[in-house]
C-alpha positions in Angstrom: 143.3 -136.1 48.9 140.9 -138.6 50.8 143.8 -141.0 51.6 145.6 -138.2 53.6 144.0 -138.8 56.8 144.4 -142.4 56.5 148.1 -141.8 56.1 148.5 -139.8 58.9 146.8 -142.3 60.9 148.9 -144.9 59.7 152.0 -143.3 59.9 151.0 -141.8 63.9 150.3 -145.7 64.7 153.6 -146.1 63.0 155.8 -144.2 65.1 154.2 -145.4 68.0 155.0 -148.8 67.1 158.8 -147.8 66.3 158.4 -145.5 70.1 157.5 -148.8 71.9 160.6 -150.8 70.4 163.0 -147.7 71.3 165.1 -147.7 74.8 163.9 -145.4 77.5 166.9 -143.2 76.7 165.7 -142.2 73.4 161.9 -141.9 74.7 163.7 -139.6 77.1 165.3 -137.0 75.1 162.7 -136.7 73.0 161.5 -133.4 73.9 165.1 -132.4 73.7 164.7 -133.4 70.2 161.5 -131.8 69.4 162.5 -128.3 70.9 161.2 -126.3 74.2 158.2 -124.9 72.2 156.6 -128.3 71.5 157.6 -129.4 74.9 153.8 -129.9 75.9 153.5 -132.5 72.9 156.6 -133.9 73.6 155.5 -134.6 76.9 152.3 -136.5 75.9 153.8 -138.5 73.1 156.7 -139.3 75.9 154.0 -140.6 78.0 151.6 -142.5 75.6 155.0 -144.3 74.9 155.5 -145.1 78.0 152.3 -147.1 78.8 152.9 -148.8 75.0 156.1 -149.8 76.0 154.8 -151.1 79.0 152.3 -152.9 77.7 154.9 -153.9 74.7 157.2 -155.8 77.8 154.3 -157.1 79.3 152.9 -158.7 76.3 155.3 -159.2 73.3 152.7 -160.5 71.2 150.4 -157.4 71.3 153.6 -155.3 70.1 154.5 -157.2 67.7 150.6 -157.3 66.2 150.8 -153.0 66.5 153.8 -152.9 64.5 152.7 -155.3 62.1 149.9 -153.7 61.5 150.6 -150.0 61.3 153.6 -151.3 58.7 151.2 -153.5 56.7 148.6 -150.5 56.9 151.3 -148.2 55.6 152.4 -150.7 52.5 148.7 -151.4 51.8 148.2 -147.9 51.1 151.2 -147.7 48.6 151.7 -150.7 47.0 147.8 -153.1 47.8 147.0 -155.5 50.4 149.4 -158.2 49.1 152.2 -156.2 50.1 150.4 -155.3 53.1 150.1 -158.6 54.6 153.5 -159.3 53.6 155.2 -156.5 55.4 152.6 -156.9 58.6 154.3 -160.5 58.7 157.9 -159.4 58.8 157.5 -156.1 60.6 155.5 -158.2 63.6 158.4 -160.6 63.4 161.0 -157.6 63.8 159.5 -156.2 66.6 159.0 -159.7 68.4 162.4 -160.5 67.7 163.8 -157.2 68.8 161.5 -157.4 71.9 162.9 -160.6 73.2 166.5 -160.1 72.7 165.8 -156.8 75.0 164.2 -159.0 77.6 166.9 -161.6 77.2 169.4 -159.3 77.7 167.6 -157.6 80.6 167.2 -161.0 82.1 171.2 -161.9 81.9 172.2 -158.6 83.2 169.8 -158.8 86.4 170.7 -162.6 87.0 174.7 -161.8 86.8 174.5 -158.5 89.8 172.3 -161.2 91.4 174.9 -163.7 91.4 177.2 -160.9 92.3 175.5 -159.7 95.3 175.0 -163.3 96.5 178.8 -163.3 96.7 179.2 -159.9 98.2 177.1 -161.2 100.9 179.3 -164.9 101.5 182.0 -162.8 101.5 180.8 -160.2 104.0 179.5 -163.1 106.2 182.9 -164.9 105.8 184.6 -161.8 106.8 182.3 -161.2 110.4 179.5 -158.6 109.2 176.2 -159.0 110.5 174.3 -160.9 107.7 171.8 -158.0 107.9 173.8 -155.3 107.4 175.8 -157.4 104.6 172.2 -158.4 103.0 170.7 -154.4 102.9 174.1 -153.2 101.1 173.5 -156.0 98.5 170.1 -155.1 97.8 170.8 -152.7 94.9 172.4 -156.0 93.0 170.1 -158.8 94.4 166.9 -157.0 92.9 168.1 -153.6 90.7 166.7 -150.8 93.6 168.8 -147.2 93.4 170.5 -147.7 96.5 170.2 -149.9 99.5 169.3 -149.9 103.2 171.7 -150.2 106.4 169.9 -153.7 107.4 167.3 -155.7 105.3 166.0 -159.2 105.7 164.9 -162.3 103.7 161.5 -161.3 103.8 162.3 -158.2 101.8 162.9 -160.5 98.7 159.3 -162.0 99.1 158.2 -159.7 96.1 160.7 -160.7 93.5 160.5 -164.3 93.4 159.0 -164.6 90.2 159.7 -166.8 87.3 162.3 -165.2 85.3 166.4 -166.0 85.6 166.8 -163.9 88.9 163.5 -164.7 90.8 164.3 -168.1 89.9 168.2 -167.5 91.9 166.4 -165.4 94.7 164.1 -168.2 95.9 167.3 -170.2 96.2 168.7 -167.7 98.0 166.6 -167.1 100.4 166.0 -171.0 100.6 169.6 -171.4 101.5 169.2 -168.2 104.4 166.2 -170.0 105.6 167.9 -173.1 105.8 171.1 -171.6 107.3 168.9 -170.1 110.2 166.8 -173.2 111.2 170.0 -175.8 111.0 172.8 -173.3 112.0 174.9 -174.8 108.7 177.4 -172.0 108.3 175.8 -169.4 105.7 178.6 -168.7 103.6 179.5 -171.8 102.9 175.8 -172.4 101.8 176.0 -169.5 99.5 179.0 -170.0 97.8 178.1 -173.4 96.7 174.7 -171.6 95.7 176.8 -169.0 93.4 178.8 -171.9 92.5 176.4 -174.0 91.2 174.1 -171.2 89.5 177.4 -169.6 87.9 178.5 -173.4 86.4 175.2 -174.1 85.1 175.4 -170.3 83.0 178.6 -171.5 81.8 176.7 -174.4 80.3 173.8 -172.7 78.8 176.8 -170.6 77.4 178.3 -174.1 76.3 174.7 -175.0 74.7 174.1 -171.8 73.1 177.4 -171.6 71.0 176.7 -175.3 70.2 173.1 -174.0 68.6 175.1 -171.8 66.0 174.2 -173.5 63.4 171.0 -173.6 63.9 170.6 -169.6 64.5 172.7 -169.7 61.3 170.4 -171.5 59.3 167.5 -169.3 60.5 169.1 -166.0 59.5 170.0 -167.8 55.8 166.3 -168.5 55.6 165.3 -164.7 56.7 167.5 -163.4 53.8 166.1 -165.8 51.3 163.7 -163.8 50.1 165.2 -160.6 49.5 167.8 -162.8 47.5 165.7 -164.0 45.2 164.0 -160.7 44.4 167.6 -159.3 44.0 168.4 -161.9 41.7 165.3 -161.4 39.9 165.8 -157.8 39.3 169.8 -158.9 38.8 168.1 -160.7 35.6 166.1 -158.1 34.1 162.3 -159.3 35.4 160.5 -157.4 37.7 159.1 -160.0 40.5 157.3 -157.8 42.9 155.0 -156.3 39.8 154.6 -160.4 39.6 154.0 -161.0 43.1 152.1 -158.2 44.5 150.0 -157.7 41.3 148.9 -160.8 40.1 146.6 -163.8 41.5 149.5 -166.4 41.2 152.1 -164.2 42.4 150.0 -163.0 45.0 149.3 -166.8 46.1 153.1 -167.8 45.8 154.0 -164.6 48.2 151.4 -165.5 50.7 152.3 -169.5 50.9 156.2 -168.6 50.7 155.6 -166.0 53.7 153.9 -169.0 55.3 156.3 -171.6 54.8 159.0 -169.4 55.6 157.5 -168.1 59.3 156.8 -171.7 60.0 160.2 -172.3 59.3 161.7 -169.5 61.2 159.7 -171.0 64.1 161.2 -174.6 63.9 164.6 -173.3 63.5 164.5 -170.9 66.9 162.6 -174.0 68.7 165.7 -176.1 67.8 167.8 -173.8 68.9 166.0 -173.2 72.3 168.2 -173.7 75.0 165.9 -175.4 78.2 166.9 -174.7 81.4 165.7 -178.1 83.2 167.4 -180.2 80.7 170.9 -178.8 81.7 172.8 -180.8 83.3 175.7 -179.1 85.9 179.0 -180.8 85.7 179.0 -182.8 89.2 175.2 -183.3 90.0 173.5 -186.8 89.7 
């Protein structure tokens, strides 16, 4: 009876955790879920998810120490601190992982309507519109907003020229309008070899990224390893995790093995890194 609290607390922390990882469509209908009588508690839980989740994007790390730790707290309590820390190690890991293929998604979606509305607005300046009028209905692509104006300006882009995929193609962008408007070079032409030249060095990463197979391979062979073995422990008739969670050498074997195999998990995804800079674009010298 005196651990009861200490489970609700951990398992609260818990869904938290699992409430920063979920999409804002699921955080959204859940006081749908819940019912219209608990809609005031929905409401709350809706919003402390919210500022986690915020937080979560704004520092991976931070989620991926909450989640770690309200799993590890949870697997304490049930099976002792060996299994703990083990499940804190690969329940941070899944949330970090999960975290950054969200942003990396996010990131590829945002840069491809950028490059989109980059050539909506060549086009509409090939065609005679008034690069004003061209640039305010592109604004929805060029930085995500709901809907657009009837004129905007380069200086309206000021704000997102930040360092991820799209800031990185906006500051080129409005490089190139600058550029256009103090030489008189003709602007579409500017742009188009500007959506050229960003779209031929994604088809390269692409290129890059299917050539690092082997090594995302090898990284996901390595993450199952473990749960092979104890499989093909139990397959034999031993019982490993009495072994490993319950005595000193076990519990020093599972430790150094979750070790080793993070450290590995780290090499492999830093091999299979893809850096921008060191791309080289088919026709540059």
């Amino acid at each position: 009876m005196t651990l009861a609290p200490t489970v609700l607390a951990a398992a609260s922390l818990a869904i938290a955790a699992l409430l920063c990882a979920a999409g804002r469509g699921s955080r959204a209908r859940l006081p749908a879920i819940l019912g219209s009588q608990r809609a005031a508690v929905a409401a709350a839980v809706t919003a402390t998810a919210r500022r986690l989740a915020a937080r979560a994007e704004a520092s991976p790390w931070c989620a991926c120490a909450a989640g770690g730790s309200c799993c590890g707290t949870v697997a304490a309590i049930g099976h002792g601190p060996v299994a703990g820390i083990v499940i804190a190690a690969y329940a941070g890991l899944a949330v970090l992982v999960l975290l950054r293929r969200r942003a990396f998604r996010a990131d590829r979606r945002a840069l491809v309507a950028a490059l989109d509305g980059i050539a909506g607005v060549a086009g509409d300046v090939r065609a005679g519109v008034n690069p004003a009028a061209s640039l305010g209905a592109a604004m929805p692509m060029l930085i995500g907003a709901s809907r657009g104006g009837d004129s905007a300006t380069v200086a309206d882009l000021d704000g997102w020229l930040d360092a991820t995929p799209r800031g990185q193609v906006l500051a080129r962008f409005v490089a190139a309008c600058r550029l256009a408007e103090q030489t008189g070079a003709p602007l579409a032409d500017v742009l188009e070899r500007l959506d050229g030249e960003v779209r031929s060095a994604e088809r390269v990463r692409a290129s890059a990224s299917a050539h690092a197979a082997t090594a995302h391979a090898t990284a996901v062979l390595l993450a199952a390893l473990p749960l092979a073995g104890v499989g093909l422990g139990h397959a034999i008739g031993t019982d490993p995790l009495a072994v490993l969670l319950h005595t000193p050498v076990g519990a020093a074997c599972a430790l150094a093995a979750v070790a080793l195999q993070l450290v590995g998990l780290a090499w492999t995804a830093r091999l299979a890194r893809i850096e921008p800079e060191q791309i080289e674009i088919p026709g540059e010298r």
